[in-house]
N, C-alpha and C positions, 0 to 999 in steps of 0.2 A: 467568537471564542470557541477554542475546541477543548472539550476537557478528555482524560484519560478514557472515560466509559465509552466516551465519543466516539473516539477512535478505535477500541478493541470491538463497537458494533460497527464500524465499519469495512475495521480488516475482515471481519467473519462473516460480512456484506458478501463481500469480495471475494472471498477464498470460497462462498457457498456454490458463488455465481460461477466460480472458475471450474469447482470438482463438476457441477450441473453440465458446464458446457464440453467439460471432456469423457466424463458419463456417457452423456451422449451420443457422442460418433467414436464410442469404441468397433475398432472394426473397421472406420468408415473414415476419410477424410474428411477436415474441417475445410470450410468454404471460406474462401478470400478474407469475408467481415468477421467470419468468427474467430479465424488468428490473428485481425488485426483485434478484432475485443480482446483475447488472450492475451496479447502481446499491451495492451490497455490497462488492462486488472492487474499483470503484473510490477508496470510501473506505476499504479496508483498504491499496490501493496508494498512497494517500497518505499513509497514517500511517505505512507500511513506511519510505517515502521519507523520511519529515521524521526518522524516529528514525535513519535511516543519515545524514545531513545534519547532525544533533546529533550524533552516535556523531564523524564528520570534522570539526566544526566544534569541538568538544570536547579534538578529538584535537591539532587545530592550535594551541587554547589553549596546551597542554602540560597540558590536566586528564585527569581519568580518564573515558572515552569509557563505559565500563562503568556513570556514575552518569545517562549520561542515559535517559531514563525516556518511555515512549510517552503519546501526549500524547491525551487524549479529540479524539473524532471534530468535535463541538463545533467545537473550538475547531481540530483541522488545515484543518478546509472553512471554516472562516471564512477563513482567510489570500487565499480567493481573491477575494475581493469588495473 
């Protein structure tokens, strides 16, 4: 089970890891693995977000916030098109 705190020290996992890795090669191109990491972080940041979005949107039902469920990568990056 993942609770709220859970997830907001994750995204900030994530978002720390992301600023570090572009910090980094200012100036300089990032290498093959570190945009596919980028391009990683981003779709873990979005599922982070949609499962805390269900966890709030669940919670506002008045249902149990604890049944919502992470959602395949699939189908979070579709939402933006």
């Amino acid at each position: 089970m993942t609770d709220d705190a859970d997830l907001r020290h994750r995204i900030t996992e994530l978002v720390d890891e992301e600023h570090r890795l572009e910090r980094s090669h200012i100036g300089k191109p990032l290498s093959d693995d570190e945009k596919a990491r980028l391009d990683r972080i981003g779709v873990d940041l979005d599922r982070c977000w949609d499962l805390l979005r269900q966890r709030d949107a669940r919670r506002a039902a008045g249902q149990d916030p604890d049944e919502a469920r992470t959602r395949d990568a699939s189908v979070v990056e579709n939402y933006r098109q």
